[in-house]
LUMBADREN-42780 format. One record per atom (N, C-alpha, C): y, z, x; atom name. Coordinates in pm, 1 decimal, decimal comma, m for minus. Layout:
<atoms>
py|pz|px|atom
Y|Z|X|CA;
...
</atoms>
This chain:
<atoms>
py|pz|px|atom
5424,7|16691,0|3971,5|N;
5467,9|16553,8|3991,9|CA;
5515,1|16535,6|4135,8|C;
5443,8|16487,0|4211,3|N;
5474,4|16412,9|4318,3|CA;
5590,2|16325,4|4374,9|C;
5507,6|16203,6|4440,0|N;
5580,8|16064,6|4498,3|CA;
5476,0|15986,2|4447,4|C;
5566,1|15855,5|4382,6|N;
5423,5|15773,1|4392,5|CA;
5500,2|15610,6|4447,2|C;
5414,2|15594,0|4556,3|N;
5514,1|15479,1|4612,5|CA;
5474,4|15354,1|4566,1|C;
5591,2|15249,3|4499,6|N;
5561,3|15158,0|4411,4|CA;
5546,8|15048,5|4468,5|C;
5686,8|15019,5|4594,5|N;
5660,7|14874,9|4653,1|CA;
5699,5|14959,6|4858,2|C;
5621,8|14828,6|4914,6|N;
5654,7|14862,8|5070,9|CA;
5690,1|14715,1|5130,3|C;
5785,5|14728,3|5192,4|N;
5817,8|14593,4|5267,7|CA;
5736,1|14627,6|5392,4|C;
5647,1|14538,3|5379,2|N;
5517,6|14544,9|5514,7|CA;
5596,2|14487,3|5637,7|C;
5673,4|14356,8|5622,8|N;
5711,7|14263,8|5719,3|CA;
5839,3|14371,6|5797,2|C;
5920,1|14476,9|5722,0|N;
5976,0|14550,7|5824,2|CA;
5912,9|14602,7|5921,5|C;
5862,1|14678,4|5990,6|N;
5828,4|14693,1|6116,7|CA;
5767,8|14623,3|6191,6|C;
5746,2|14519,7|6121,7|N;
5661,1|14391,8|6230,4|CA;
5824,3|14354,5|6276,3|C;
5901,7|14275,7|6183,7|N;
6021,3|14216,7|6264,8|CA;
6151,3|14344,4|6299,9|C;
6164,5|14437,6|6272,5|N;
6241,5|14512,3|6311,4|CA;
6176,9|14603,6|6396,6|C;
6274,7|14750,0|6486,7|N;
6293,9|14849,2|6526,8|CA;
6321,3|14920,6|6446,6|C;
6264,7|14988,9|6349,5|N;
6359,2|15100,1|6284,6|CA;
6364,8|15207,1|6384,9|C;
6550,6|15248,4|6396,1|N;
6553,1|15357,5|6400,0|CA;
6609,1|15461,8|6332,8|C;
6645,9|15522,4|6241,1|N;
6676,1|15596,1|6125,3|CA;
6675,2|15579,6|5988,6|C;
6584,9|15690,2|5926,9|N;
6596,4|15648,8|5808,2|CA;
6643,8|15762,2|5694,9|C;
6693,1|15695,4|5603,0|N;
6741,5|15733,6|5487,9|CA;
6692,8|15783,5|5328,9|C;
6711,8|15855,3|5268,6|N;
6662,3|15818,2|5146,9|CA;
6768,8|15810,3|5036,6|C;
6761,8|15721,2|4940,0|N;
6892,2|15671,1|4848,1|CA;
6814,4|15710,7|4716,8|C;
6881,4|15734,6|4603,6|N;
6883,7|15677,0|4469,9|CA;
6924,2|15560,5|4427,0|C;
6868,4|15507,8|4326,6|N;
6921,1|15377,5|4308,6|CA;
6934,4|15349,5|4115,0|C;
7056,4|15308,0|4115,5|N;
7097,1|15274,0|4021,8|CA;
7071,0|15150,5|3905,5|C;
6966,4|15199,8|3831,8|N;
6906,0|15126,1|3695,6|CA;
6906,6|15087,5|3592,8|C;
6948,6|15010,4|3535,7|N;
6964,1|14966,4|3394,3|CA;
6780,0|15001,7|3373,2|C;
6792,7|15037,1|3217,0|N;
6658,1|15043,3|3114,8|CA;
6563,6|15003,7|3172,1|C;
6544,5|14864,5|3139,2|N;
6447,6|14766,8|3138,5|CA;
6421,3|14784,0|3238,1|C;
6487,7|14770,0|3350,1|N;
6477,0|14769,1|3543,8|CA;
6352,2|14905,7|3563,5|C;
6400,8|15050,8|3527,5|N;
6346,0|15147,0|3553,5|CA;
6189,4|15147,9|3493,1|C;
6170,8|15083,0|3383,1|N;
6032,1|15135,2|3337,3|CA;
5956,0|14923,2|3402,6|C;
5996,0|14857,1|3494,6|N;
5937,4|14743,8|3546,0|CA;
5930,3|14805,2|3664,9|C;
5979,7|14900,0|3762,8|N;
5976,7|14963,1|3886,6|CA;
5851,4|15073,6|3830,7|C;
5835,7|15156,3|3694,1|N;
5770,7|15227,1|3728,4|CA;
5603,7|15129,4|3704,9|C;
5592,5|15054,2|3651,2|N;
5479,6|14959,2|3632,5|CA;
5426,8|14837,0|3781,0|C;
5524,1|14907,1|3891,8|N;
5528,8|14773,9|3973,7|CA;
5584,5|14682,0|3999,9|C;
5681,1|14623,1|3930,5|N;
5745,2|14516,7|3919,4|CA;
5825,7|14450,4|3993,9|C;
5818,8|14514,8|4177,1|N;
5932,5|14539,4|4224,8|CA;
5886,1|14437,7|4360,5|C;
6006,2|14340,1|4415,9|N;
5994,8|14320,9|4552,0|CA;
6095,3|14340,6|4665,4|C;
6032,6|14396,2|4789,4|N;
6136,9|14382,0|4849,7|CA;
6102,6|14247,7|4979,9|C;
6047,0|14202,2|4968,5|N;
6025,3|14095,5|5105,4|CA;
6140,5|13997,4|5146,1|C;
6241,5|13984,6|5083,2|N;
6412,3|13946,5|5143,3|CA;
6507,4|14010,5|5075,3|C;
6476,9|14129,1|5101,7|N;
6599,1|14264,3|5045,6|CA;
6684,3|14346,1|5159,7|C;
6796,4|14316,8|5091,3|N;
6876,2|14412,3|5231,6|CA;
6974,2|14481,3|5182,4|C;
7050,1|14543,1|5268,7|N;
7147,0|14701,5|5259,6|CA;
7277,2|14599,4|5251,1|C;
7392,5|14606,5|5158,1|N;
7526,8|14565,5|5216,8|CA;
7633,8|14686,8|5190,5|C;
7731,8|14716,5|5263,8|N;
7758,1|14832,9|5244,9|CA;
7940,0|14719,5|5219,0|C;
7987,5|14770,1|5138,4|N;
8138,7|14681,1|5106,6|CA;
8233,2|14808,1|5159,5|C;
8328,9|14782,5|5227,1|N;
8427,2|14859,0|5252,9|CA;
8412,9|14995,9|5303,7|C;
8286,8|15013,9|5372,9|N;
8302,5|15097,9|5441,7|CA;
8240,2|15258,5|5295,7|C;
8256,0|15183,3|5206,0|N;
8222,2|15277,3|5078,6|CA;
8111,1|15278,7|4959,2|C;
8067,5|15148,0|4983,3|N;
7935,0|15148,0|4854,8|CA;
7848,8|15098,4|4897,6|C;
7711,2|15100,1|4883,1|N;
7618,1|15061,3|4945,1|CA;
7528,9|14980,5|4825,0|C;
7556,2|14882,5|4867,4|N;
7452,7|14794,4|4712,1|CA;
7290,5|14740,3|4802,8|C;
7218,7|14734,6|4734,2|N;
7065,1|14688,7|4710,2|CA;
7075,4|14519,5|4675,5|C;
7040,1|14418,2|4760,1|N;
7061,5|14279,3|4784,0|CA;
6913,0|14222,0|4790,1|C;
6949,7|14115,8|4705,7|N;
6797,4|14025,1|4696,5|CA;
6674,2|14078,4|4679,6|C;
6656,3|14217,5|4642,7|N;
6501,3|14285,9|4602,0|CA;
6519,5|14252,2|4433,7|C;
6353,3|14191,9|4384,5|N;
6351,6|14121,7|4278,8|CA;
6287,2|14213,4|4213,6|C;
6349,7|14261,5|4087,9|N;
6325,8|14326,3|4014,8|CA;
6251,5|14264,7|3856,4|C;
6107,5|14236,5|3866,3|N;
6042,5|14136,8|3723,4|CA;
6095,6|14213,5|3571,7|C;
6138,3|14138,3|3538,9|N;
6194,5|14136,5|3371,1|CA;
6066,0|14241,4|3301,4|C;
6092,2|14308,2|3179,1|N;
5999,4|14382,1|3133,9|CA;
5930,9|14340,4|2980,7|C;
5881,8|14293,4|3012,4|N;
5817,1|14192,2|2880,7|CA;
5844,2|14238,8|2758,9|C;
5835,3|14387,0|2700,1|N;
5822,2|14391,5|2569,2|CA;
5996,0|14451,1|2560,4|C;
6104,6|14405,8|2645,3|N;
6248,6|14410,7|2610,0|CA;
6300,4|14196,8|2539,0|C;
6244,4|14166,4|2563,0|N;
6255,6|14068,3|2517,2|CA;
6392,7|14030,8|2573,0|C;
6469,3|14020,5|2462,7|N;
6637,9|13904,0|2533,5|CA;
6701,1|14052,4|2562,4|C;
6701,4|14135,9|2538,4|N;
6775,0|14279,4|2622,4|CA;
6723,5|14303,5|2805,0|C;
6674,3|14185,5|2805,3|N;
6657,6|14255,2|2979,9|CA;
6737,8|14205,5|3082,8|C;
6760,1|14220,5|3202,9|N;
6812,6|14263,6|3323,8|CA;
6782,1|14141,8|3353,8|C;
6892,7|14074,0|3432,4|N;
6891,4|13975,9|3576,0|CA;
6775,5|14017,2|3674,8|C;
6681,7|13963,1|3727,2|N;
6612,3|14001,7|3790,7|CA;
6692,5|14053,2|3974,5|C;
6769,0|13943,5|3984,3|N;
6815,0|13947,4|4107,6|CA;
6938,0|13978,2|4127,5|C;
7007,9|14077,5|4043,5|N;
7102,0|14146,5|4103,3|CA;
7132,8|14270,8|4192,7|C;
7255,5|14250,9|4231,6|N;
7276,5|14370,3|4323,2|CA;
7266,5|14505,4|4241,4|C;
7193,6|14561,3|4328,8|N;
7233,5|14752,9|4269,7|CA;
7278,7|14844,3|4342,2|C;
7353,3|14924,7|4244,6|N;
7421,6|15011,8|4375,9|CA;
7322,2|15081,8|4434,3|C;
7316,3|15143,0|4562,0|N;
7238,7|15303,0|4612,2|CA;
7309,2|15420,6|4625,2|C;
7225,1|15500,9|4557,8|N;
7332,8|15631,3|4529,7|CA;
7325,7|15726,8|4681,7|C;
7402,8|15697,5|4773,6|N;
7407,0|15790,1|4886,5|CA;
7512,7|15893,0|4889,7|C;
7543,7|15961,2|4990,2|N;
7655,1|16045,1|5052,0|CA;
7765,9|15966,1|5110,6|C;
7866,3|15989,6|5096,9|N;
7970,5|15931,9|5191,3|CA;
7926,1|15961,7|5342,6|C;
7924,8|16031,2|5424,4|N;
7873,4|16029,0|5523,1|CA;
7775,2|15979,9|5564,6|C;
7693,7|15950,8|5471,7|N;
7530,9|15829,9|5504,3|CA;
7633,6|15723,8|5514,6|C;
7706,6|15696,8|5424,0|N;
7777,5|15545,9|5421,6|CA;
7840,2|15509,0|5533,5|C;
7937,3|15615,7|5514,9|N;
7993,4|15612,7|5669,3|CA;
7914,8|15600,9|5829,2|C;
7797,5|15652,3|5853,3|N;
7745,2|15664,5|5959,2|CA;
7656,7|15481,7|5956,8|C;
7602,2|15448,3|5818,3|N;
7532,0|15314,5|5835,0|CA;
7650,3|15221,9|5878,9|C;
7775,9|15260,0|5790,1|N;
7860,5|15133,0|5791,1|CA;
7881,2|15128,1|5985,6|C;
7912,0|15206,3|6018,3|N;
7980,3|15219,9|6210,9|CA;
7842,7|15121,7|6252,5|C;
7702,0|15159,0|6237,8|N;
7581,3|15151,8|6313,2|CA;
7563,5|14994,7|6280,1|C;
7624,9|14943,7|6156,8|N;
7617,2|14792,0|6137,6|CA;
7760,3|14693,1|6236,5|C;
7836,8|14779,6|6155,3|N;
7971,5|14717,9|6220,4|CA;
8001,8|14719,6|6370,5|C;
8005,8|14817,4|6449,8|N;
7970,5|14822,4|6576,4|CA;
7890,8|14772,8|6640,8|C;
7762,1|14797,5|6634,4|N;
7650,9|14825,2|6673,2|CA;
7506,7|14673,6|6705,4|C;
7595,6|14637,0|6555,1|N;
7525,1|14489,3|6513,0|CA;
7391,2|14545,3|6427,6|C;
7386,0|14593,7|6440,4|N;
7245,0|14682,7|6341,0|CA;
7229,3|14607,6|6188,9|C;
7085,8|14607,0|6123,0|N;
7129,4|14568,7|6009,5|CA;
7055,1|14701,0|5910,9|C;
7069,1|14683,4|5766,5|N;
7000,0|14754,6|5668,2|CA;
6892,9|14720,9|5602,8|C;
6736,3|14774,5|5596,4|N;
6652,3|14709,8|5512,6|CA;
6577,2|14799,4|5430,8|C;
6561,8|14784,9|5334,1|N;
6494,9|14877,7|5262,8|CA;
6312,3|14883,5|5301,8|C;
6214,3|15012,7|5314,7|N;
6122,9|15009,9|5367,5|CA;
6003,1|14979,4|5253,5|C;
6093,4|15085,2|5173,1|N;
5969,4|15110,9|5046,0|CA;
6081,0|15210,0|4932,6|C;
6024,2|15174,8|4838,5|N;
6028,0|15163,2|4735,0|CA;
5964,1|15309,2|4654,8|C;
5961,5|15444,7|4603,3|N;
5902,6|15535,9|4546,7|CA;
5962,2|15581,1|4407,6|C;
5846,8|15688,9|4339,5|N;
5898,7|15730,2|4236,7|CA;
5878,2|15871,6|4287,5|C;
5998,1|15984,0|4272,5|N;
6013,4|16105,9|4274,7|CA;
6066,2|16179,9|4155,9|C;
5951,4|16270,5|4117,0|N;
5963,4|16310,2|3984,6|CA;
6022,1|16257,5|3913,7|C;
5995,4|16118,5|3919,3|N;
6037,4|16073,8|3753,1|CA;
6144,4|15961,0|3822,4|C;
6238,8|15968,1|3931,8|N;
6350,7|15917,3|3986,2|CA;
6301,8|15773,8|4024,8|C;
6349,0|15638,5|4045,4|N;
6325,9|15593,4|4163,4|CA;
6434,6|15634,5|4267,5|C;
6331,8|15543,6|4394,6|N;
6388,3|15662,9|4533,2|CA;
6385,1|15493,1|4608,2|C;
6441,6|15479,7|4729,1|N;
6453,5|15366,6|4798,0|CA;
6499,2|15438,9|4970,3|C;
6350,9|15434,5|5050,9|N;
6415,2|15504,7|5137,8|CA;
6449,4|15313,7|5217,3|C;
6590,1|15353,0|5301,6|N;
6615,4|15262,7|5408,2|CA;
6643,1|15289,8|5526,6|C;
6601,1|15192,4|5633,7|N;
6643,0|15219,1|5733,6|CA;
6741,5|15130,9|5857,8|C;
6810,1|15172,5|5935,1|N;
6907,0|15127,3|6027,1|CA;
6773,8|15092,8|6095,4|C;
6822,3|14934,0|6122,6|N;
6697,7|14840,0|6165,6|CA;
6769,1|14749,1|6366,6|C;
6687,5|14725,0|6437,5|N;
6721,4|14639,7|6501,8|CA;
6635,5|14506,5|6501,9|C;
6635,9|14411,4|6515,3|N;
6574,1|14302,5|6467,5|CA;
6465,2|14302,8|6624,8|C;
6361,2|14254,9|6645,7|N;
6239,3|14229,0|6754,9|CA;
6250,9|14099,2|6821,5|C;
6292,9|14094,4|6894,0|N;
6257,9|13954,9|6997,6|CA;
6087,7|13903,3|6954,3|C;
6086,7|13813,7|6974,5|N;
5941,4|13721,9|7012,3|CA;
5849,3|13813,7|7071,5|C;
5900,2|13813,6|7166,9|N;
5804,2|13874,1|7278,5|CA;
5745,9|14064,9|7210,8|C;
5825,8|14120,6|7179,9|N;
5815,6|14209,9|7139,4|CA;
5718,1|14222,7|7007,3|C;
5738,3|14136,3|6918,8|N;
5665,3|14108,5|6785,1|CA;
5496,9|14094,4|6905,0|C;
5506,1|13987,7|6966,5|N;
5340,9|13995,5|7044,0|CA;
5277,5|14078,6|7093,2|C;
5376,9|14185,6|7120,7|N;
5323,2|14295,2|7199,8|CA;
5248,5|14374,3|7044,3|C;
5353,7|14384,6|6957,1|N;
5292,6|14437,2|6820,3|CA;
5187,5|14415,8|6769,6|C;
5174,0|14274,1|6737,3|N;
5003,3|14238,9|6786,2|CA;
4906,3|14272,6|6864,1|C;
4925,6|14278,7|6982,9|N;
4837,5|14298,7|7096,8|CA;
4786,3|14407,2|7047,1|C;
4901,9|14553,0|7036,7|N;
4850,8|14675,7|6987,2|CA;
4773,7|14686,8|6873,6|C;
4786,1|14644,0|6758,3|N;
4731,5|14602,6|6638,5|CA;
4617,4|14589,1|6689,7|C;
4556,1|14448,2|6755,6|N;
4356,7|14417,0|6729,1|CA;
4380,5|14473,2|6807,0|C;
4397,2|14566,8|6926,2|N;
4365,4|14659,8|7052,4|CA;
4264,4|14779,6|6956,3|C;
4395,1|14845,4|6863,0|N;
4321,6|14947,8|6823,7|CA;
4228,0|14877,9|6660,5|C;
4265,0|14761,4|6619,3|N;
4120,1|14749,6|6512,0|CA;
3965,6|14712,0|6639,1|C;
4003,2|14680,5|6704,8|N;
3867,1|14657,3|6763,0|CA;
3792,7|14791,4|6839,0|C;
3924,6|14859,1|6859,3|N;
3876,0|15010,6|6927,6|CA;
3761,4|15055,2|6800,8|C;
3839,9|15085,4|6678,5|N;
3768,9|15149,4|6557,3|CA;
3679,1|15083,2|6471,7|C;
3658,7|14925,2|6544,3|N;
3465,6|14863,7|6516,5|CA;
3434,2|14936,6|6624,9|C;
3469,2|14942,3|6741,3|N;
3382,5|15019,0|6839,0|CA;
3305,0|15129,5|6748,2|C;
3413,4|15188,0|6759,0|N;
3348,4|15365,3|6711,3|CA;
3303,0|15361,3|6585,9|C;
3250,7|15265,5|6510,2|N;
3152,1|15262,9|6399,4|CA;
3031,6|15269,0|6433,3|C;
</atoms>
């Protein structure tokens, strides 16, 4: 048993810098865990909030209800905790609070059986910078019609 990666926030590295990343556990009710292992998962306005310097919760990633739980299922859009280290906590909380940095989750995996949520300490991209991202982008798709 492997990794099998379930969801990816594509739009992070277009609008951010990541620079460090993490990997968390994340904390599941029932229903939640077997809709993550089927897919069910988004992160496209999901972020890191870390409260007091001590817990790190999972914000606005939408988690789809699991059809055959019927009225036993889960809020789609609540917070969840992430199961880190105090010292992960500690080092994100300084890199936000200081720093101005924010938290975003990248992607989404299953590890043996676990879900896994790696994140990373993000800096957000100017304009100009996002274009340059582009530029590079069709630079190299047009390189590799070349070389067909």
């Amino acid at each position: 048993m492997g990794e099998k990666i379930v969801a990816t926030n594509r739009k992070a590295r277009f609008e951010y810098f990541i620079l460090e990343s993490f990997e968390a556990g994340i904390a599941l009710q029932g229903t939640e865990i077997k809709s993550v292992r089927s897919g069910q998962i988004s992160l496209n306005e999901a972020y890191v909030q870390i409260e007091n310097g001590k817990e790190a919760w999972l914000v606005n990633a939408h988690i789809s209800p699991y059809d055959p739980a019927s009225r036993f299922n889960h809020n789609p859009m609540r917070p969840r905790r992430l199961l880190l280290n105090k010292r992960e906590i500690r080092t994100m909380w300084n890199e936000v609070r200081l720093k101005g940095m924010t938290i975003i989750p990248t992607k989404v995996y299953l590890s043996h059986g676990l879900a896994k949520v790696e994140i990373g300490i993000a800096k957000g991209k100017k304009l100009y910078d996002k274009r340059e991202s582009i530029a590079k982008r069709d630079a190299e798709r047009e390189k590799a019609r070349k070389n067909e």
